[in-house]
Structures are given as C-alpha cells and as structure tokens.
C-alpha positions, 0 to 999 in steps of 0.5 A: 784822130788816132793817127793824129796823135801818133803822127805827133807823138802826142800821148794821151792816154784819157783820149786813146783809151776813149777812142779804143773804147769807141772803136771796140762797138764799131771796127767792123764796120771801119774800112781796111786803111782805117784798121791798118791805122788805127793799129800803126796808131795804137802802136806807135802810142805803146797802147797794147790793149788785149782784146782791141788788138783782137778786134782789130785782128778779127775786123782785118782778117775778114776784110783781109781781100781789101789790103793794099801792101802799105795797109799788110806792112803798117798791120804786120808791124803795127802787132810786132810792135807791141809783140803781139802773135795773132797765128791766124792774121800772120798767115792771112796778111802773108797771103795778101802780101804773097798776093800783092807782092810785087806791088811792095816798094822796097821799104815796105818789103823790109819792113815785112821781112822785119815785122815776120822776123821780130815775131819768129813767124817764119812762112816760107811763101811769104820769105820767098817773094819778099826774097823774089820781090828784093831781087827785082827792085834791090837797085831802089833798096837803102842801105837800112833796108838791105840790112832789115831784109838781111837780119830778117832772113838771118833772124829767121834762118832763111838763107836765098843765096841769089838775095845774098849774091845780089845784095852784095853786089850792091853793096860792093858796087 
C-alpha cells in the first residue's frame, strides 16, 4: 500500500504513520523486495522515522543474501534520500552489490555510486566494481548516468582513469 501511495505521490500522513506503526511489529517477517519498497516508499513520501528506518536497516542486513541489484539500489537510495547514515547496512549493501555486480544494469549502477556518494560513504570494493561494472556496459549509459556516476566518483575522490577515458569517449563520439 505504501508503495501505492508513493508511486502517485499521494500523501497522507494519518495512513503512512498507521502503516509504519504496523510494519515496526512485523518487518522481519517481510521478504527483501518488501523492505526494499517499504523504504523507496517512505522515502519518496519524505516520512524520515528514527527507529523505522532502523528497523528496516536491521530486517535487511539479516536477510542482506536475498537482495537482488534493484532491491541494494532502491534501499541505498531509499536511506540517502532522507540522509540516513546506517555504518553497518552500507557496508552490507555494498558487499551484495560487489557480489551482484554484474547484474546492475546501468541506472541502477549510477544510482548506487550516487546514494554512496550523497552519504560520503566511500568504499572502495563497492567504487571498484561500479567503475569495472560501467566500463562494460558504458555503451547502454544515458547521458545522466554518465554524469551521477562522474559526480559520485568526483564527489567521493575517487578517480578510475579507464572510467574516465571510456566515458569520454562516449561522450565525444
């Protein structure tokens, strides 16, 4: 339902609180593509609850195997979204995502570099295979990928000058 309302930008806040109220007695119960919505949802709907997200930080690291790359992008973005630094997910969602890497498609890889970026996380497994992941699939980049991948890196003082040659490249071609 959460993801309802967030799809339409639908606020209301009686509902959203009710549903997080809800979702605090059961979440580790709730399946990884629900917790990974649950939290796209409350972000998109600017809800920033403490404890939920803690909840839902917890519930996710101990079910961290069952992540698919959409599910590690929509969390990762889901807590920079609304600023929230959780040490000890980050480092569980960048070593599903070093795990899954090549599964990323390009959005999703920009979107990761960018939810790191944006909380100044800067791990240098998960910037590797983000940069070694681009390299292979920079062809099927969009131009604002290309650049939220760019800024991230920048943003994070992370330099690959392979990344950088390649998508020059692209652009110039």
């Amino acid at each position: 339902m959460s993801w309802a309302y967030a799809t339409l930008s639908v606020v209301d806040v009686p509902l959203i609180a009710s549903l997080a109220a809800a979702a605090l007695r059961n979440l580790r119960e709730w399946t990884s593509q629900g917790l990974a919505n649950f939290a796209w949802a409350c972000s998109s709907l600017e809800l920033m609850d403490t404890p939920l997200f803690d909840a839902i930080a917890a519930s996710a690291i101990a079910k961290i195997r069952d992540f698919c790359p959409q599910e590690i992008m929509n969390t990762a973005w889901a807590f920079s979204t609304l600023g929230v630094f959780n040490q000890p997910l980050l480092y569980a969602l960048s070593e599903q995502a070093v795990a899954w890497i090549r599964e990323f498609n390009p959005h999703d890889l920009s979107g990761l570099a960018w939810s790191f970026s944006v909380l100044g996380f800067r791990d240098l497994p998960l910037l590797t295979a983000i940069s070694a992941a681009a390299i292979a699939t920079i062809k099927d980049f969009r131009p604002q990928d290309l650049a939220n991948t760019a800024w991230s890196f920048a943003n994070l003082g992370f330099c690959d000058e392979r990344l950088l040659a390649t998508s020059l490249l692209m652009i110039v071609t």
